[in-house]
C-alpha positions in Angstrom: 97.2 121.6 111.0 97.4 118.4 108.8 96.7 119.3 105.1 95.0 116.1 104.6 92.7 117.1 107.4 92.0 120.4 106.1 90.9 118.9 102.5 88.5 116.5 104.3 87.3 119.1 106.6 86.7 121.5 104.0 84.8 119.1 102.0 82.6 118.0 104.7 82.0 121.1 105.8 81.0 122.0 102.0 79.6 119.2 101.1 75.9 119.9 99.1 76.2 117.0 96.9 78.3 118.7 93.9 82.0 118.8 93.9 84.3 121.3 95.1 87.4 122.7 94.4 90.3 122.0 96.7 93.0 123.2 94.6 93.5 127.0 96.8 93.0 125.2 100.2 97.2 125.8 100.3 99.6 127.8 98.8 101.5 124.2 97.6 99.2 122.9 94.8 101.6 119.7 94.2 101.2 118.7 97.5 97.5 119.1 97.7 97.8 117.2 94.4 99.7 114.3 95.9 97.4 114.2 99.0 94.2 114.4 97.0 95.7 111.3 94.8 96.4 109.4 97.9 92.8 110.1 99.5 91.2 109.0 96.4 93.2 105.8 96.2 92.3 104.8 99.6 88.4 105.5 98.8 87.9 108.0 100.6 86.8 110.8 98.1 85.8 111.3 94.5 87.4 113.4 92.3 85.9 114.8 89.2 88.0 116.1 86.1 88.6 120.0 85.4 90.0 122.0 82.3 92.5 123.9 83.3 92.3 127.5 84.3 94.5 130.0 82.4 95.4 133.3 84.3 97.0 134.8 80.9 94.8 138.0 81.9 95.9 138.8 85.7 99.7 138.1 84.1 100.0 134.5 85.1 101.3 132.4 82.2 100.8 129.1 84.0 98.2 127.0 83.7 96.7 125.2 87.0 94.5 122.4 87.1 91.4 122.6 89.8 90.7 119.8 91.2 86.9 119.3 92.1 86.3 116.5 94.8 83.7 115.3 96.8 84.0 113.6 100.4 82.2 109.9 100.8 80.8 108.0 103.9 84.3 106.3 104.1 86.0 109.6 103.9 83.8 110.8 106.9 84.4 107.7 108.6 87.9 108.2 108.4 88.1 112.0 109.4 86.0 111.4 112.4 88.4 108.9 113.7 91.3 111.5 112.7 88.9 113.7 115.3 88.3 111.5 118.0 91.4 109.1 118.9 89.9 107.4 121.6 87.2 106.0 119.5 87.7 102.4 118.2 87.7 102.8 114.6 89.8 99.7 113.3 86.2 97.9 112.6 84.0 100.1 110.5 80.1 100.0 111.5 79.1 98.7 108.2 81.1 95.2 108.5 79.8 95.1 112.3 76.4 95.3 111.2 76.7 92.6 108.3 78.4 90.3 111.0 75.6 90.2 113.3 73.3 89.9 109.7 74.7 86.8 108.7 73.7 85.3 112.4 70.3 86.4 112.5 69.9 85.8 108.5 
């Protein structure tokens, strides 16, 4: 399974309105990282800043980062076309809608 499907699954399917951490979806953090940076620079989730955690008491001595994120309409958008590849998704229904705005307007 794609692991930028998984993040955007998981935060739909977790999505209450806070932010969630995505950080232990898969064992490789930096690539979550990379794919969670991506995602946000196409719009199509939120991330929120963390402290670090510190597991100096389990006998870790690194510190990792959690990154808290959120999914938005475009993100939905977009994994619901990642779901269903027969749908038409080049024209989102938002620009559709304001097209046939500006003629009735």
């Amino acid at each position: 399974m794609n692991v930028e499907r998984k993040i955007l699954e998981y935060l739909k399917n977790n999505d209450k309105g806070k932010f969630v951490d995505v950080s232990l979806i898969d064992e490789d953090y930096y690539l979550i990282y990379e794919i969670v940076s991506d995602l946000q620079g196409r719009n199509l989730i939120v991330i929120e800043n963390r402290n670090p955690r510190d597991f100096v008491a389990f006998g870790i001595t690194n510190k990792i980062n959690g990154i808290n994120a959120k999914i938005n309409a475009k993100g939905r958008e977009y994994l619901y076309c990642l779901n269903n590849p027969k749908r038409n998704c080049t024209e989102s229904k938002n620009k559709r809608f304001w097209k046939m705005a500006y003629f009735f307007g």
